[in-house]
N, C-alpha and C positions, 0 to 999 in steps of 0.2 A: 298193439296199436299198428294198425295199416294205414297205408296212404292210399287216398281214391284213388279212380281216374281222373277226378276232373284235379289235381294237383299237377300233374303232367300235363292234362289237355289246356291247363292256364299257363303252363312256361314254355310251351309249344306256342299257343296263343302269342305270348309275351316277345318271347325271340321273334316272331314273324312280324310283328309289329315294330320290333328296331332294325328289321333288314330290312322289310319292304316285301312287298310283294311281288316284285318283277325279277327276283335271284331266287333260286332254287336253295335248298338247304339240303346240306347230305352230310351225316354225322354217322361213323362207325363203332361197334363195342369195340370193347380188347377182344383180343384173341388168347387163346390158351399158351401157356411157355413151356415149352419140356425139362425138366428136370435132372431126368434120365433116362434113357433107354425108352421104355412106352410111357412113360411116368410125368405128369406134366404138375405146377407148382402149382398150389388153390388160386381157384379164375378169384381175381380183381376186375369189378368192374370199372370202367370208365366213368368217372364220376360225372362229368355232363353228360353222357349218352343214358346214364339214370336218371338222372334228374330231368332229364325230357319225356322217358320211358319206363320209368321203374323196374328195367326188363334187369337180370341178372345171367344174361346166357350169353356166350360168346360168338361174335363173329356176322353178329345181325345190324343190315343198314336200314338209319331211319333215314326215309324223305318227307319231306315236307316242300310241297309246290303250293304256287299261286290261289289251287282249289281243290286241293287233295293231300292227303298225306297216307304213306302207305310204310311197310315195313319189308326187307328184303332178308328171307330166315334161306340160312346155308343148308344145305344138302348133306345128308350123314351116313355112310355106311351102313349095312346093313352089320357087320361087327362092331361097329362103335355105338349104334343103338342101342345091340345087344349089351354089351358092358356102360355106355354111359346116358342112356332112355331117349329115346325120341322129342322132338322138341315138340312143344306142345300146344297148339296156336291158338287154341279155344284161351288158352292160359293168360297167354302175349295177350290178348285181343282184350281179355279183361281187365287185366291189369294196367295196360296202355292206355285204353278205351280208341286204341286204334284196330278200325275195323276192316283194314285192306292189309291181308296178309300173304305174301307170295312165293313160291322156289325161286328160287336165285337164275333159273331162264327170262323165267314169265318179268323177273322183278328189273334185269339190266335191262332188257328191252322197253320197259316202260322208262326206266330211266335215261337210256339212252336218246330216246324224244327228246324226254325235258331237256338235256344236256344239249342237245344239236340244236335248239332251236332257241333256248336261250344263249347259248356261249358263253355262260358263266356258271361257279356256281359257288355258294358261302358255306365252309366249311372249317374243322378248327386242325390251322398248319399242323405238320408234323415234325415233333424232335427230331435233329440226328439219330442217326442209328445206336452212337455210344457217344455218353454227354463225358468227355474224359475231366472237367471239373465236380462230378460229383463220381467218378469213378464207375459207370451204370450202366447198361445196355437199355432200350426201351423198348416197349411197345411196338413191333412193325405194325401193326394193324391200319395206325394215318395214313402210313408211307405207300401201303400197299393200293389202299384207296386211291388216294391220288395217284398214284401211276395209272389205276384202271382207268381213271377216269380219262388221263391224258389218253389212253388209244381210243376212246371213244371219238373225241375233240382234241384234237393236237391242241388249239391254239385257247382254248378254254382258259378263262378268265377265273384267278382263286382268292377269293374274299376273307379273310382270316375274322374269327368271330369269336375268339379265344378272350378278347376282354369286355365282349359283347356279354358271355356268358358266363367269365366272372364280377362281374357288376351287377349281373343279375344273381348269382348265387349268395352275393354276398350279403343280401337283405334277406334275413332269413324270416320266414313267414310262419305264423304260430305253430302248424304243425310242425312245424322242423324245430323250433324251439322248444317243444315238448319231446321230442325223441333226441337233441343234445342232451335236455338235461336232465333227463333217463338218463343217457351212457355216462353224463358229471353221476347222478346221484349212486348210481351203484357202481363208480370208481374210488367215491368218497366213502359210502358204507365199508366196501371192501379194504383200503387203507386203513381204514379208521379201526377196524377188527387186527391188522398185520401190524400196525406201526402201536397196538396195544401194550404197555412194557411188560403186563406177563406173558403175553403170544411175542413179543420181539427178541425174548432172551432166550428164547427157545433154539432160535437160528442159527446157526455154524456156518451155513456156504450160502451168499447170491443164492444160486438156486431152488435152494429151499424155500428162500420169498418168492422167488416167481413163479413155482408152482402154487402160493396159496395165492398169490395175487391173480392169474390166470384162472384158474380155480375158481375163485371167490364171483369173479365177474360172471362164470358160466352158471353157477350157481343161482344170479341172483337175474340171470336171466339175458344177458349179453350175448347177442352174436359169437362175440369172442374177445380180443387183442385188436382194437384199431390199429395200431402199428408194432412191431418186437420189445417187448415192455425192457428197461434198462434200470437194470439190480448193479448200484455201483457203486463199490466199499474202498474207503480210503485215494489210494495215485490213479485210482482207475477211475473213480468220478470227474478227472480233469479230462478224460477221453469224452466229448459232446454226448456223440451216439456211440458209448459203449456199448455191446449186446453180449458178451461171450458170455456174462451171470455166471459164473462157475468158480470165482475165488471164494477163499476162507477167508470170515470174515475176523480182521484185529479188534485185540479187544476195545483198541482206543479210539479206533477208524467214523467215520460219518458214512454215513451207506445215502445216494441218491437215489429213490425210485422214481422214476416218470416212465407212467402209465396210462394207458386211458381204456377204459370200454369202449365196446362199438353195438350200438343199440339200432336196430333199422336203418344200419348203412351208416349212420351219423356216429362222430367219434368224438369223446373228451381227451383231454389231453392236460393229464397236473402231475407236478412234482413236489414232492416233498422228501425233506434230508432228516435222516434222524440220528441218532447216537448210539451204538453198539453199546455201550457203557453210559449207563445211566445219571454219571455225573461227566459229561464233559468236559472238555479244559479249558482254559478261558482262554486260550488263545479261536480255539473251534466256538467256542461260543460268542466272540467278538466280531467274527470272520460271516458268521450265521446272522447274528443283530446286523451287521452290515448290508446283508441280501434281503434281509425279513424288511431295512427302512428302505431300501431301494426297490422292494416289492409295492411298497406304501405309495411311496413319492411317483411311482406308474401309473396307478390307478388313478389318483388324483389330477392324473395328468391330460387320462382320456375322456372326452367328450364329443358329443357333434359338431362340426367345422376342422379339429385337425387335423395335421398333415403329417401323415407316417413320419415322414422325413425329420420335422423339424421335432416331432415329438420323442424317437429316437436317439437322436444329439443330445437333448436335454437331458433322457434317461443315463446316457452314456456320460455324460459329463456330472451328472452326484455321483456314478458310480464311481468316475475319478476322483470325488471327493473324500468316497469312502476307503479307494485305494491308499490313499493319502493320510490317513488319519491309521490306516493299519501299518503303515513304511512299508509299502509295499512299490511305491512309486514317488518320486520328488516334484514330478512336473507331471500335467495331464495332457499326452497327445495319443492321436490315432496306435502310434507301433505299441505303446508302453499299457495301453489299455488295452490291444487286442489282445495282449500277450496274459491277460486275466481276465478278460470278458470279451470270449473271441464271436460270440454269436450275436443277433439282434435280441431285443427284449419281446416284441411280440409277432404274431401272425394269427391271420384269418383260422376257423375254426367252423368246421362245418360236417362236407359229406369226404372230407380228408382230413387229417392230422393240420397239416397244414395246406389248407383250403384255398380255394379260387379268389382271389380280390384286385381290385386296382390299387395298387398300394402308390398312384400317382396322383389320387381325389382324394378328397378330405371324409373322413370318416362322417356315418351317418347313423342316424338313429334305427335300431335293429341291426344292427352288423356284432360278431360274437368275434370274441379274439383270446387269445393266451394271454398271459405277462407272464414272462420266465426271468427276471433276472440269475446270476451266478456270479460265484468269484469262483477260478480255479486255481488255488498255488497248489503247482506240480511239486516245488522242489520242498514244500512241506506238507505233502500226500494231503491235503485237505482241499472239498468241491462241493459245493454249496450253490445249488439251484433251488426255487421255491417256485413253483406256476401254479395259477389261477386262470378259472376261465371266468370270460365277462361278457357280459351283453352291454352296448354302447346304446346307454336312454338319453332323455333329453335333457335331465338334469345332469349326467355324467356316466356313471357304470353301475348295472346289478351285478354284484359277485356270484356267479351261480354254484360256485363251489365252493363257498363261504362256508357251509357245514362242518368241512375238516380245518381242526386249527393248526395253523403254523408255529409249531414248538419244536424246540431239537431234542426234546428226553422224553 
């Protein structure tokens, strides 16, 4: 399944129509990250700069002015073609359905018009360099942008359009709902074949599941890994995003995988916990009915009109309910619930793990999200996550990964 051109040439369309026609628009890919040495990490694209362009190449500006839109393709070595191909314009041009494509002389000069003579122009801010709360270096590529742009026009005016273009991503339009859920159904096929109890007992280490789970998704026709798939057995499942996958697994342990495929860019994203040992204990299986009714009482929860915010409290507060009813807590507040469900219940679900949205409007009909709930008791190595993905209709939510059942054995 491909996406036209005219998918891009209508969000192109779409964005120009909420900014207006008298700001220029200038949107950058990522750029490539080094690794090592000449060695650079698999390009990620910029998920709004595809969604405008379908392009996957790094390092190319779109414009879009008043009565023209054009593409600005970098310059490459004559050794870096050799080792990584020439960029391909016939390519860009069809796949964009943008037809003005240019070297990067021809392109800043054209741009630098529009720039000097508007003084302004709408583009999407750039992170800091290292976000030290999520511990992460980013992307230079915004930052780089905007300085270019300031020698152009010192005094150049920057319109930030970041939730311009997640309010537009967040409604997701039939083609995208059909290439989500591809990446759900053949996340669910492939669980469903791993989490099987005569393929489960087979396992000895984390890693053994993520190679068939990785595996499985390439298989059945997946891009790859939307994001580092997390095989987490027993004290390790209270680590959120554990990724190391490489313990032995106990024989009495609950193993958490969340995982998702990634199908034409778009990525699912579900969890389910199983049982190393085929008869759990009933304190793990109490601990599981807890997250499997606080998965329920989510769903139920979501429809067209609410408000992330308010809808979140509520989830968080059965969930203290059910802390309460395990002794795991006496009273329900913020410190004593983060301290067992330190994360949110859901997020947007899209052309990233977790996607572009205004999480300050109220939910609308066509918008796709996770429910993750969890309980994680560290100091009795048990962590119990269940997520689902949904699509927010008019009645309430389609489960689109309803196919895989949520059991722990």
């Amino acid at each position: 399944m491909n996406f036209p051109d005219t998918f891009f040439q209508n969000n192109r369309k779409t964005l120009r129509d909420n900014i207006g026609t008298n700001t220029p628009i200038v949107i950058v890919a990522n750029g490539l990250l080094q690794k090592g040495s000449d060695a650079t990490y698999p390009f990620h694209q910029d998920a709004n700069f595809w969604y405008l362009t379908g392009i996957n190449e790094p390092d190319i500006i779109l414009v879009i002015d008043s009565n023209q839109e054009f593409l600005i393709i970098p310059g490459r070595s004559e050794v870096r073609e050799f080792f990584d191909g020439a960029t391909d314009s016939s390519s860009i041009e069809k796949t964009s359905g943008i037809t003005t494509v240019v070297g990067q002389k021809a392109g800043w000069e054209m741009l630098s018009k529009i720039i000097k003579k508007s003084k302004k122009v709408a583009t999407l801010a750039a992170n800091p360099g290292y976000i030290k709360q999520l511990g992460m270096y980013t992307n230079p590529a915004r930052q780089n942008l905007i300085k270019h742009l300031k020698t152009i026009e010192r005094s150049v005016e920057f319109i930030d359009i970041r939730l311009t273009l997640a309010s537009m991503r967040s409604l997701k339009q039939p083609i995208e709902l059909q290439a989500i859920q591809k990446a759900i159904d053949i996340t669910t096929e492939t669980l469903s074949e791993v989490i099987k109890r005569t393929n489960f007992e087979k396992y000895r280490y984390e890693n053994e599941i993520e190679a068939d789970i990785s595996g499985g998704f390439r298989r059945r026709g997946a891009d790859g890994d939307a994001f580092t798939p997390i095989v987490a057995s027993g004290k390790r499942a209270c680590t959120i995003h554990y990724d190391a996958n490489n313990a032995k697994l106990g024989k009495n342990e609950l193993v958490i995988m969340d995982v998702g495929a990634q199908f034409n860019n778009y990525a699912a994203d579900i969890a389910r916990t199983v049982s190393v040992n085929k008869n759990p204990s009933e304190r793990s299986q109490a601990v599981y009915n807890a997250v499997l009714e606080a998965c329920e009482y989510a769903k139920s929860q979501l429809k067209p009109g609410v408000m992330m915010k308010e809808y979140e409290l509520s989830v968080r507060q059965f969930i203290g309910k059910k802390l309460k009813e395990l002794g795991l807590i006496k009273i329900i507040n913020p410190k004593k619930l983060m301290r067992y469900y330190p994360h949110a219940t859901s997020h947007f679900l899209g052309l990233e793990p977790h996607d572009a949205g205004d999480y300050s409007k109220p939910l609308q009909d066509g918008m796709v999200l996770a429910v993750e709930p969890g309980i994680y008791i560290a100091e009795e190595s048990i962590g119990v996550r269940i997520e689902n993905n949904v699509l927010i209709t008019t009645s309430g939510v389609k489960v689109l990964s309803g196919s895989l059942p949520c059991t722990l054995s």
